[in-house]
C-alpha positions as a printed Julia matrix, in Angstrom:
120×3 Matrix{Float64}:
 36.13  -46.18  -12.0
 33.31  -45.3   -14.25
 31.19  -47.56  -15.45
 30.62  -48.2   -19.5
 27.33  -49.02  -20.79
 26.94  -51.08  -23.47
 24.92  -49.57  -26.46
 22.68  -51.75  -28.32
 22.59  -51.37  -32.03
 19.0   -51.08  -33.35
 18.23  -53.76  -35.3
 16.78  -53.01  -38.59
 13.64  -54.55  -39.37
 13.77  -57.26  -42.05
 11.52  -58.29  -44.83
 10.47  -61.63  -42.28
  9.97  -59.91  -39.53
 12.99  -62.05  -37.87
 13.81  -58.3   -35.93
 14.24  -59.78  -32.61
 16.05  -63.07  -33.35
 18.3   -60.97  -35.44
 19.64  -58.96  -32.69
 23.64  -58.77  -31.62
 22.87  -60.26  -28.88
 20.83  -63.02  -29.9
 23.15  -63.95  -32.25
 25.5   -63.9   -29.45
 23.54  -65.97  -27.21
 23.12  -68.93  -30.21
 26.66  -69.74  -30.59
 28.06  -72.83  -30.14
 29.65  -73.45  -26.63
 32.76  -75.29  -26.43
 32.74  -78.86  -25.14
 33.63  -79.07  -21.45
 37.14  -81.08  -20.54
 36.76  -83.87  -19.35
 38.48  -84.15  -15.52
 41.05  -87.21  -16.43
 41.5   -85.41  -19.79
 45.23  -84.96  -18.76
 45.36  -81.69  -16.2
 48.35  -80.35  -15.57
 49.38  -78.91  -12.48
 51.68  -76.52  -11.13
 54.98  -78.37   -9.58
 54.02  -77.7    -5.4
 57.81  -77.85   -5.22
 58.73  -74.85   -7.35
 60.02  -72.03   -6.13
 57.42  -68.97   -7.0
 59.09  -65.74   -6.98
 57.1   -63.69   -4.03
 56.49  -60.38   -3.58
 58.12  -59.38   -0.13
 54.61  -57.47    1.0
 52.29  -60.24   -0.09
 51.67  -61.29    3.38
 49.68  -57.66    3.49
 47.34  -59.15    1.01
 45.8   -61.4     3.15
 44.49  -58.45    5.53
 42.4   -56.95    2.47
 41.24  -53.61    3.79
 41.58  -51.01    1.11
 43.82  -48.82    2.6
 46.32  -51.28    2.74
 46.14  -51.5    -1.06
 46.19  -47.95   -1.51
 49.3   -47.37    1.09
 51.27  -49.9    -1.22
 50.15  -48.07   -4.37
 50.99  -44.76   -3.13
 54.19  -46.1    -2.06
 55.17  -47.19   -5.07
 54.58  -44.03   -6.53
 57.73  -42.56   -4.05
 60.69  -41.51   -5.74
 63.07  -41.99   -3.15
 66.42  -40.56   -2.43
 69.45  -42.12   -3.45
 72.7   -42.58   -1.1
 74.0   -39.49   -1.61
 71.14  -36.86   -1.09
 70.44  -39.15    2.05
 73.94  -38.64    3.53
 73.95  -35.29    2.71
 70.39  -34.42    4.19
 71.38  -36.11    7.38
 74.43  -34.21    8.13
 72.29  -30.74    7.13
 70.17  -32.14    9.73
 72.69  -32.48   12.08
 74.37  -29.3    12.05
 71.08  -27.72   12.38
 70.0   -29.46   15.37
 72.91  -28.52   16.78
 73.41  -24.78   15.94
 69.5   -24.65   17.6
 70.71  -26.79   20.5
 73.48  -24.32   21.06
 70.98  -21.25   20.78
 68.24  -22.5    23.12
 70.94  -23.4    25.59
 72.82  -20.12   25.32
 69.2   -18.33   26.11
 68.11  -21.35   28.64
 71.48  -20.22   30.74
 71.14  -15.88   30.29
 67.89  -16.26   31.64
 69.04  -18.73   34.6
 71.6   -16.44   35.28
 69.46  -13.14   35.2
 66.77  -15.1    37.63
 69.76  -15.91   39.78
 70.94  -12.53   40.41
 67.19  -10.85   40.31
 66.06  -13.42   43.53
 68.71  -15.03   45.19
């Protein structure tokens, strides 16, 4: 994140000579503050016994380490496949495995066969 810097505004020089107490951020400084509230002044809190809706990964939170923040992030960025495509996927997985099983075996048991006959 890149930071902003603010940029001051010069101040243009008045017939006084009131340049510096005229400046933005003078003038920002010399506003009134609001009154603090007082403690008793009627504080509500939050009801401890209602139910807060919680995220079901906020007990990551409390490890902090930053690539536990950006793991979440990127996994929310995931488009993930729906039912279908998954069902699908898996049985083009399947078949596959097993068409390569098949092959590997066919050529683990020619070569066997050729070692059998060549020394024994």
């Amino acid at each position: 994140m890149a930071r902003t810097t603010r940029r001051r505004t010069p101040a243009s020089p008045s017939a006084s000579g009131e340049a510096a107490a005229e400046s933005p951020r003078r003038v920002r400084e010399n506003l009134p503050r609001p009154a603090p509230t007082p403690v008793a002044a009627g504080i509500t809190r939050a009801d401890p016994l209602a139910k807060k809706k919680r995220h079901p990964l906020s007990f990551l939170r409390r490890l902090q380490p930053r690539y536990v923040a950006e793991v979440l992030a990127e996994l929310r960025k995931v488009t993930w496949p729906s039912f279908d495509e998954t069902r699908y996927l898996t049985i083009v997985v399947a078949i596959v495995a097993t068409v390569v099983g098949l092959i590997l075996g066919g050529v683990d048991l020619f070569f066997g066969w050729i070692i059998e006959k060549l020394f024994f």
